[in-house]
N, C-alpha and C positions, 0 to 999 in steps of 0.2 A: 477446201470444203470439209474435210476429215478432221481438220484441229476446230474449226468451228462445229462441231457435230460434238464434240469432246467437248468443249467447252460447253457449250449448251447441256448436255447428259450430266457435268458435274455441278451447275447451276442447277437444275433441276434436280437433282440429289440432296443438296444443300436447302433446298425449299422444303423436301420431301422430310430432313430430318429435323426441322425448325417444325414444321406442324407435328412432326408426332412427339419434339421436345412437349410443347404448346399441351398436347393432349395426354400427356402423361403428369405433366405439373395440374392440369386442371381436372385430373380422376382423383388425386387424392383426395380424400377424406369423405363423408359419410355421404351414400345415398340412398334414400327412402323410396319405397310405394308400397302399393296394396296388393295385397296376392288375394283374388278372390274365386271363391271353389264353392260351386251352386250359393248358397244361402250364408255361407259362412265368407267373413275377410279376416285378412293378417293381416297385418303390419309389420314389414320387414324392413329391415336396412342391413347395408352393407357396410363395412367400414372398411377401405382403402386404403393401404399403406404400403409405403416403397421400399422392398426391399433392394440389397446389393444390387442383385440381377434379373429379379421378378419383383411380382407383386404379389403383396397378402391382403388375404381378406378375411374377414368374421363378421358371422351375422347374429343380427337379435333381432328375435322376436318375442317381448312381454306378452302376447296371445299362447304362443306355440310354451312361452317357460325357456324360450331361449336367451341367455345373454352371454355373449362374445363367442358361437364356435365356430371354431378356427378353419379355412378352407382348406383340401385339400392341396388345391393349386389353382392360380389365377391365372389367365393366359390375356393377353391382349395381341391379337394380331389383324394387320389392315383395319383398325377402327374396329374389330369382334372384340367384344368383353365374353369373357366362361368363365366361368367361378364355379370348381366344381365340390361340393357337399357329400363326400363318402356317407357320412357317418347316419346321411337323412336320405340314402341314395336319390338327391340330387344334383340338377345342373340347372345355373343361369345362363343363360345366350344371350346375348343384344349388341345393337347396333349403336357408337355413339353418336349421337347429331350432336353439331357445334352450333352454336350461337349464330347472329347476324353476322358477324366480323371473323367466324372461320378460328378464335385463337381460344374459343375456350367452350367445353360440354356443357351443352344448355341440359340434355338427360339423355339415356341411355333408354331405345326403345327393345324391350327384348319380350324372351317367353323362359316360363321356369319347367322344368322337365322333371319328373317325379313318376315313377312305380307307371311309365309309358303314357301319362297322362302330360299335357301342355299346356301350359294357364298362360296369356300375356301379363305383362307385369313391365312399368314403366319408373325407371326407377328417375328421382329428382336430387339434387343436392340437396342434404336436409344438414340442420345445425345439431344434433343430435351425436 
């Protein structure tokens, strides 16, 4: 019962690192939404890139005068995305949701964190 127990825990390990290959090939590259704060929206995107052992990110916003800056540090852990923003003291948080078939990020549902304020903000793969 013990080698079957083992074997099962390393099957299921191997499932475990196959989805999060799946969700690490499928965060690359650009994702879009709208940051919207009372009356006024942005347009923000993220742009996604794999480094050695993490991940980078920069963002632009043509509204804000932003184009390419660089995140402090990108975290993905259990499905969390944080991309966090020194230089604009902030932070994105979100949740990835996978697609019907589980192998790839339909979008990432999160909130942006800024000077103690919280705005939701949904970001989409955009071609950008």
């Amino acid at each position: 019962m013990a080698l079957a127990g083992a074997v099962l825990a390393l099957l299921l390990t191997g499932t475990v690192s196959a989805q999060q290959e799946s969700e690490q090939a499928s965060l690359i590259g650009s994702w879009a939404g709208t940051l919207v704060i009372g009356r006024d929206s942005f347009d923000l995107t993220f742009n996604l890139t794999q480094q050695p052992d993490s991940y980078g990110a920069a963002l632009i916003s043509r509204q804000l005068g932003i184009y390419g800056m660089p995140a402090e540090s990108v975290k993905l852990v259990n499905n969390r995305l944080t991309i966090r923003l020194d230089m604009l003291g902030a932070e994105y948080t979100g949740r990835l949701r996978m697609d019907d078939t589980g192998s790839k990020v339909a979008f990432i549902d999160g909130e942006w964190f800024q000077e103690g304020e919280m705005v939701p903000i949904i970001l989409r793969p955009s071609e950008n």
